[in-house]
TIDREN-611418 format. One line per 2 residues: number of its first residue (from 1); their letters; for each residue x, y, z of N, C-alpha, C. Coordinates in nm, 2 decimals, always signed. Each point is the difference from the previous one (the first is absolute). Layout:
N
NUM	a	X:Y:Z:X:Y:Z:X:Y:Z  ... .
//
This chain:
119
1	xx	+0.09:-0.12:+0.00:-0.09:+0.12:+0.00:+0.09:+0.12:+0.00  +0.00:+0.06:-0.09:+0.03:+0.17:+0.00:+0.01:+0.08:+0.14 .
3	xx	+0.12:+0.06:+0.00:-0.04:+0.11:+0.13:-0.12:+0.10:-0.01  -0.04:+0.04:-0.08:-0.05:+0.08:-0.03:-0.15:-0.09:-0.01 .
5	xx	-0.03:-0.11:-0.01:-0.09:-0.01:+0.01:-0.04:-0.04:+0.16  +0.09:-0.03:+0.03:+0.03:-0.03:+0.13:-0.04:+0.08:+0.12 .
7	xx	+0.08:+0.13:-0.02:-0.09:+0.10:+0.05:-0.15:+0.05:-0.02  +0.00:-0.02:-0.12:-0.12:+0.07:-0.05:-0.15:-0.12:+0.11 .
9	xx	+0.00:-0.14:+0.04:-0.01:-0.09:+0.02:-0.05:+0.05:+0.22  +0.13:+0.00:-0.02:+0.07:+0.05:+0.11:-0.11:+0.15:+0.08 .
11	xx	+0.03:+0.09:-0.09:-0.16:+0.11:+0.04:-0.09:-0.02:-0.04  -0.10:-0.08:-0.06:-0.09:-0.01:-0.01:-0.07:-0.13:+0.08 .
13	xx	+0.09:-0.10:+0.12:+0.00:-0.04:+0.09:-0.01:+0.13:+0.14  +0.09:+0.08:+0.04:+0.02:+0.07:+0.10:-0.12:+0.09:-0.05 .
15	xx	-0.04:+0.07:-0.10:-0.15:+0.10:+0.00:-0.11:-0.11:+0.04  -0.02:-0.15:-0.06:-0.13:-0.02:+0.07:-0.02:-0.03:+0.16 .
17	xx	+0.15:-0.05:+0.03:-0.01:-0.03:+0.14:+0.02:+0.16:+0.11  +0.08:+0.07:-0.05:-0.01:+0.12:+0.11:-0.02:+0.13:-0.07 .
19	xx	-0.06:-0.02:-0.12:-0.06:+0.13:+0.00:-0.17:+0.08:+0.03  -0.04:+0.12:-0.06:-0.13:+0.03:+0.07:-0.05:-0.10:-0.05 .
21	xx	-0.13:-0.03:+0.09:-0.15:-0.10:-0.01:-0.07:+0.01:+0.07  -0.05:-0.07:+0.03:-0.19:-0.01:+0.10:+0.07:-0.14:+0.12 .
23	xx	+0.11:-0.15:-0.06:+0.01:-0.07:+0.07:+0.13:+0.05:+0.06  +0.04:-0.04:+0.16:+0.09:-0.01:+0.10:+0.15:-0.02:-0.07 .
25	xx	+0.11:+0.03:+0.03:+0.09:-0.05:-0.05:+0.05:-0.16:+0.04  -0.03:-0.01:+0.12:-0.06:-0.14:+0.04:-0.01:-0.07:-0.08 .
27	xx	-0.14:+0.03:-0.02:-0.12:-0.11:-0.06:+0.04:-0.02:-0.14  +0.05:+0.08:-0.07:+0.08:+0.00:-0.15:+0.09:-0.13:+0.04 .
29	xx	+0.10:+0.04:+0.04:+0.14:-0.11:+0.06:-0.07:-0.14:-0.02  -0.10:+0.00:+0.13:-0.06:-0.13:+0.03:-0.07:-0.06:-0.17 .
31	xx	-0.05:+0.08:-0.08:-0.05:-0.04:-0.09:+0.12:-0.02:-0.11  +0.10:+0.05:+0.04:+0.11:-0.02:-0.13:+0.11:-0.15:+0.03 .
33	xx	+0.00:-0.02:+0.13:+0.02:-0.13:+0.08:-0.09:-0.14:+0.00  -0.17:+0.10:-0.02:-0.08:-0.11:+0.04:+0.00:-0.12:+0.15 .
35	xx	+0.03:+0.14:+0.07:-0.01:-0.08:+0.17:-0.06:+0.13:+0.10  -0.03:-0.06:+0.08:-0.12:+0.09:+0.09:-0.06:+0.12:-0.10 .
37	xx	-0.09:-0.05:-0.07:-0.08:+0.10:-0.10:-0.14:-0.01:+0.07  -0.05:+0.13:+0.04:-0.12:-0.01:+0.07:-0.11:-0.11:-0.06 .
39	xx	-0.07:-0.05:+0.06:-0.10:-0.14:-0.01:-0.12:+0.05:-0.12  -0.02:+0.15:+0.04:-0.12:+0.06:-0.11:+0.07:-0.03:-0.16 .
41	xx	+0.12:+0.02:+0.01:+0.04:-0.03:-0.14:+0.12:-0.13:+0.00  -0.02:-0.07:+0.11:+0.12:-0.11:-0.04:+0.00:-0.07:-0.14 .
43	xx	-0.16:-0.04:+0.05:-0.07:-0.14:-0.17:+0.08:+0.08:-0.14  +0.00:+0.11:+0.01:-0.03:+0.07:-0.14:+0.18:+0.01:-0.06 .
45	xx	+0.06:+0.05:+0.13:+0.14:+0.02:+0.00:+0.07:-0.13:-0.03  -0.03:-0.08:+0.09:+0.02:-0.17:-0.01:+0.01:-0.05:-0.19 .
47	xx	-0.12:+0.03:-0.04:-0.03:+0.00:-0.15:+0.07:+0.04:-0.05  +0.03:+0.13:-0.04:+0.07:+0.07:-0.04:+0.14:-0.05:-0.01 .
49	xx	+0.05:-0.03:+0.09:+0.16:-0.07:+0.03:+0.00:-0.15:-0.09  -0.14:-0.08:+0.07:+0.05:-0.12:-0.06:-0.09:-0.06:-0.13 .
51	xx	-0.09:+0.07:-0.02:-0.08:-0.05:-0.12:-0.06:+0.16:-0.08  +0.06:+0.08:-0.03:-0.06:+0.12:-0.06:-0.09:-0.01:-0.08 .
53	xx	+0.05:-0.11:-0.09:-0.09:-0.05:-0.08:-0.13:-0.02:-0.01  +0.01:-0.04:+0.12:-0.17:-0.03:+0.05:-0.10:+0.12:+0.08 .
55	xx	+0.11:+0.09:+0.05:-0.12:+0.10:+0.04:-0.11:+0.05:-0.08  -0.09:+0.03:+0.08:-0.16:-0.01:-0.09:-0.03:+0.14:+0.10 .
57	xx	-0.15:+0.06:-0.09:-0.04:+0.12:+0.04:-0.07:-0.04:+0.16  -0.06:-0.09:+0.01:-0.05:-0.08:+0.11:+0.12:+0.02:+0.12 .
59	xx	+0.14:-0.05:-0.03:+0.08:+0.04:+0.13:+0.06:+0.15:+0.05  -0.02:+0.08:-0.13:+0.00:+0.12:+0.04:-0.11:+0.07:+0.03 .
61	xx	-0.16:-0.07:+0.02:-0.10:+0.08:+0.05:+0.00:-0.03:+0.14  +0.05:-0.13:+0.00:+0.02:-0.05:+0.20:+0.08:+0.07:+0.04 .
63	xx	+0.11:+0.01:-0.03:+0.07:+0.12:+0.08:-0.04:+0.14:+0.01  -0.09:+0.06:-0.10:-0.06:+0.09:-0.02:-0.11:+0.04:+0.16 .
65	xx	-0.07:-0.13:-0.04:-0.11:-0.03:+0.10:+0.02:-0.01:+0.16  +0.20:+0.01:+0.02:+0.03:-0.06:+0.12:+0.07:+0.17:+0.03 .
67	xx	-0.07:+0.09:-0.04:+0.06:+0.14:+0.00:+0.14:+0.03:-0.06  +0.03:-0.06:-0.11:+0.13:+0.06:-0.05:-0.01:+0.10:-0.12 .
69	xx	+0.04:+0.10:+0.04:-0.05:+0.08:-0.14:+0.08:-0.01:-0.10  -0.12:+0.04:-0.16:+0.13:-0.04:-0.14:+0.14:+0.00:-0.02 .
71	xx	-0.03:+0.15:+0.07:+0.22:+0.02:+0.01:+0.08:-0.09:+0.06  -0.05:+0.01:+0.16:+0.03:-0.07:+0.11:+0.05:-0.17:-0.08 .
73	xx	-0.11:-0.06:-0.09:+0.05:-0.15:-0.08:+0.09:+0.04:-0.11  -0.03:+0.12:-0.09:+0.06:+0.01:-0.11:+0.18:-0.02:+0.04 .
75	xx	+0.04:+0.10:+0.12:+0.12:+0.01:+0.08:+0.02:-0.11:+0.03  -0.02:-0.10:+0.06:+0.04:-0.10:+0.07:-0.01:-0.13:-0.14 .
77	xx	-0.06:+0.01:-0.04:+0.00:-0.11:-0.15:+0.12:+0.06:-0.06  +0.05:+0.15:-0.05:+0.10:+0.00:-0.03:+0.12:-0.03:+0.05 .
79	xx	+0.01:+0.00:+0.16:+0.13:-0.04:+0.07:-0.04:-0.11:+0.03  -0.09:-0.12:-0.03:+0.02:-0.15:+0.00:+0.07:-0.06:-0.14 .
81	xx	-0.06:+0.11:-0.12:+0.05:-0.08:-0.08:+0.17:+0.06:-0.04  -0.01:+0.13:+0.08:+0.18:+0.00:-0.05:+0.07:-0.08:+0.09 .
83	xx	-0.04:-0.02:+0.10:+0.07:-0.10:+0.12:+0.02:-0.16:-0.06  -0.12:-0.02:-0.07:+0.02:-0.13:-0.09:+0.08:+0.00:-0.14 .
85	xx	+0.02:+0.10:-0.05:+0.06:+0.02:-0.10:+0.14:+0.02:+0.03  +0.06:+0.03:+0.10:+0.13:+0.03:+0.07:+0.07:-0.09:-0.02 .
87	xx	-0.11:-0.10:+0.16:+0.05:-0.14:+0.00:+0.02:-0.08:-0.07  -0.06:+0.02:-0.15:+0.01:-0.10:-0.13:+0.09:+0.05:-0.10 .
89	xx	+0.05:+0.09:+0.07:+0.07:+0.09:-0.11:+0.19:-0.07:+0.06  -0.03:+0.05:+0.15:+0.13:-0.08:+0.08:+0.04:-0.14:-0.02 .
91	xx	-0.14:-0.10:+0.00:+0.04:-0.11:-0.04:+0.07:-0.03:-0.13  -0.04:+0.08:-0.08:+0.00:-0.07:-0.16:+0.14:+0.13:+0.00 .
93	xx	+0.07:+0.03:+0.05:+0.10:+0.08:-0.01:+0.17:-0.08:+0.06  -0.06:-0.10:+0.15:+0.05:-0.02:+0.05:+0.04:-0.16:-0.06 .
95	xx	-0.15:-0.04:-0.10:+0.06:-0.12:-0.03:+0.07:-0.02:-0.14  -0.03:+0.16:-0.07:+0.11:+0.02:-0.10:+0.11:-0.02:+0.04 .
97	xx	+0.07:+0.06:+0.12:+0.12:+0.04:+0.04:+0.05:-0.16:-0.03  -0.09:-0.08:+0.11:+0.06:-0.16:+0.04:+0.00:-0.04:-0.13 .
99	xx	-0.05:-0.01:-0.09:+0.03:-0.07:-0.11:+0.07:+0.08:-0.06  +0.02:+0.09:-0.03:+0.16:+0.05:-0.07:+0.14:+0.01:+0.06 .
101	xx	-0.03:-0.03:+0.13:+0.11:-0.08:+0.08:+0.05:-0.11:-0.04  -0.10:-0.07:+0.03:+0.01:-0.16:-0.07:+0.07:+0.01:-0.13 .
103	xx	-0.10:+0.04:-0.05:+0.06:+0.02:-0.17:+0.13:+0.01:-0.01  +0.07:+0.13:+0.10:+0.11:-0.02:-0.03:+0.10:-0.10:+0.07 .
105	xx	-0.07:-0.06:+0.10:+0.10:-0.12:+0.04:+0.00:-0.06:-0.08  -0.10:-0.03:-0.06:+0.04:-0.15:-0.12:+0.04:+0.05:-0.11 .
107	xx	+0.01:+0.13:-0.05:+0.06:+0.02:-0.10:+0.17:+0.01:+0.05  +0.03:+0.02:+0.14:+0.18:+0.04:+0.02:+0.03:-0.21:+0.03 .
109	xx	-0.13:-0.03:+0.03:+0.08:-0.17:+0.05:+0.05:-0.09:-0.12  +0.12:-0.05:+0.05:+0.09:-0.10:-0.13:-0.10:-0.06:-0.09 .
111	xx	+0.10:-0.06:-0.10:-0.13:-0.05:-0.05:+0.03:-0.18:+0.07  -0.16:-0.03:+0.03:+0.01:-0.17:+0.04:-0.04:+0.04:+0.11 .
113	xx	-0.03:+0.11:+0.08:-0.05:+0.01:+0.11:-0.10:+0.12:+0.01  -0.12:-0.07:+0.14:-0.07:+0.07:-0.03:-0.01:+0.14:+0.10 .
115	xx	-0.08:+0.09:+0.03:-0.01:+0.10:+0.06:+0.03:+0.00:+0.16  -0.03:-0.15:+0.04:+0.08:-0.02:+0.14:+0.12:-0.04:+0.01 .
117	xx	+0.03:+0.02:-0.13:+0.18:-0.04:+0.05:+0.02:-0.20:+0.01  -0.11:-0.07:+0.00:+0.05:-0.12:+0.01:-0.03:-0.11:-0.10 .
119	x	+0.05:-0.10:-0.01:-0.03:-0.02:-0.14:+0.09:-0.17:-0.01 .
//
């Protein structure tokens, strides 16, 4: 990834979690973590993190109905799903690394042997 995109990435993480809003800087965190996210919006946050796909207008009128106002979800759905997008961003970054590691062990190991050295 680019530095520059990197940053760019980088503040538009730090604006949804601590800039102006209607939700707590808290309650953002907790929704960009997805852990202690208040109960009125857990189900919805919960979704959001692990099945986005499936959120339906139905789980955003329950939270609706459990006093969360539009903003109040719009904010916290966005810092669930950058929090999920981080994490999958870290993973698939981290397991580039490991495999081009690798890659280069087996490309520096003799030939007749394999990337553990034994053979």
């Amino acid at each position: 990834m680019s530095a520059a995109a990197n940053r760019f990435r980088e503040r538009v993480v730090e604006g949804a979690l601590y800039g102006p809003g209607k939700v707590e800087i808290a309650a953002r965190l907790a929704a960009f973590h997805n852990q202690g996210v208040d109960e009125r919006a857990q189900h919805l946050i919960d979704k959001v993190t692990r099945h986005a796909w499936k959120v339906t207008d139905e789980d955003v009128a329950a939270t609706k109905a459990a006093s969360v106002s539009e903003d109040e979800i719009f904010e916290l759905v966005v810092c669930a799903a950058l929090g999920q997008a981080t994490r999958q961003l870290d993973a698939a970054l981290a397991a580039l690394g490991t495999a081009t590691d690798s890659g280069t062990a087996a490309r520096t190991s003799a030939p007749g042997q394999d990337v553990g050295g034994t053979r």
